[in-house]
N, C-alpha and C positions, 0 to 999 in steps of 0.2 A: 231296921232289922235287929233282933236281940240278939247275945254274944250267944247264945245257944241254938236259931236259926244260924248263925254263920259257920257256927263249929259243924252241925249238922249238914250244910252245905260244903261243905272245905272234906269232911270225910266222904260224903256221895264222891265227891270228885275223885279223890282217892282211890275209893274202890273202885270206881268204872276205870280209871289211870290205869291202878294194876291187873283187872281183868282184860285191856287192851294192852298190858306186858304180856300177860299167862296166854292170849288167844294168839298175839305173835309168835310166842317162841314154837307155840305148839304147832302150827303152821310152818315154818321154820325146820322145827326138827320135831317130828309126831312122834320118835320115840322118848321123848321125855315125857308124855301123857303117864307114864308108870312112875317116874321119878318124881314130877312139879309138886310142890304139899306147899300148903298157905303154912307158917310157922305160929307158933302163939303170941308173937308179938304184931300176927296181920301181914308177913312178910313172907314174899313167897321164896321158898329155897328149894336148892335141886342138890338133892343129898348126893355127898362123894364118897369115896374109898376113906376109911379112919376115922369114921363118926363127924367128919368135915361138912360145911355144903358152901355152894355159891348162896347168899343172900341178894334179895331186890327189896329194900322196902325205901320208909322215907325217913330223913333222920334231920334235925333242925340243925339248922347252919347259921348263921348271924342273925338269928331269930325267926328262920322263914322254911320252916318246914320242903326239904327236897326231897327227890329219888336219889338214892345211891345203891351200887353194887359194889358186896363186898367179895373178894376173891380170895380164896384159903392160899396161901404161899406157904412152904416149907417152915420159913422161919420168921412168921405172923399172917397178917393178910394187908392186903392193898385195898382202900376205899376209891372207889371211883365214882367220883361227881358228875355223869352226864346230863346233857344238855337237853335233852328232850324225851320221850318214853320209848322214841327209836330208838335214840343212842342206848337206853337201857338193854334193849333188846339183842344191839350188835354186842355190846359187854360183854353180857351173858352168853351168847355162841364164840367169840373171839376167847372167855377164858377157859368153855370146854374144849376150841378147838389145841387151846396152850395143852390143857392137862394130858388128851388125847395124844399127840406129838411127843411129848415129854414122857407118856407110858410107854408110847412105840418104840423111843429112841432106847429106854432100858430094857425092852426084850429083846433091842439087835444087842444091846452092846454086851 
């Protein structure tokens, strides 16, 4: 197999990877169908309030190409290394359901 069949196989994977993230969450939660957008580096983000978004893409790790999701915090963001395309998928509802929680809490308080 040439380094260029295997690159060409290593990104099929990828995409089909992240189109079973984008087909999860949207199952999941169907109103994100208005928000999900592929970003221009191939990563799919879910825009937030302040130009922010959740990111899911893949970012090389001790040389071995993973999924991470990045989560915007106040003061930076949190990468999170999950373990499977599941775990990507809990990520991403667990830190909309954070930001959701934390908007509620500042219209009681």
């Amino acid at each position: 197999m040439t380094a260029s069949m295997l690159h060409d196989t290593r990104c099929d994977e990828a995409r089909f990877e992240r189109d079973r993230i984008r087909r999860a969450l949207l199952a999941a939660r169907p109103s994100l169908a208005a928000r999900l957008a592929l970003g221009p580096t191939g990563a799919l983000t879910v825009p937030l309030p302040r130009g922010r978004a959740i990111e899911v893409g893949r970012m090389r790790r001790s040389g071995i190409a993973r999924w991470v999701v990045v989560e915007p915090l106040e003061d930076g963001a949190r990468v999170h290394q999950p373990a499977s395309v599941e775990d990507c998928v809990r990520i991403v509802l667990a830190a909309l359901a954070r930001r959701a929680r934390g908007a509620a809490e500042r219209r009681a308080g």
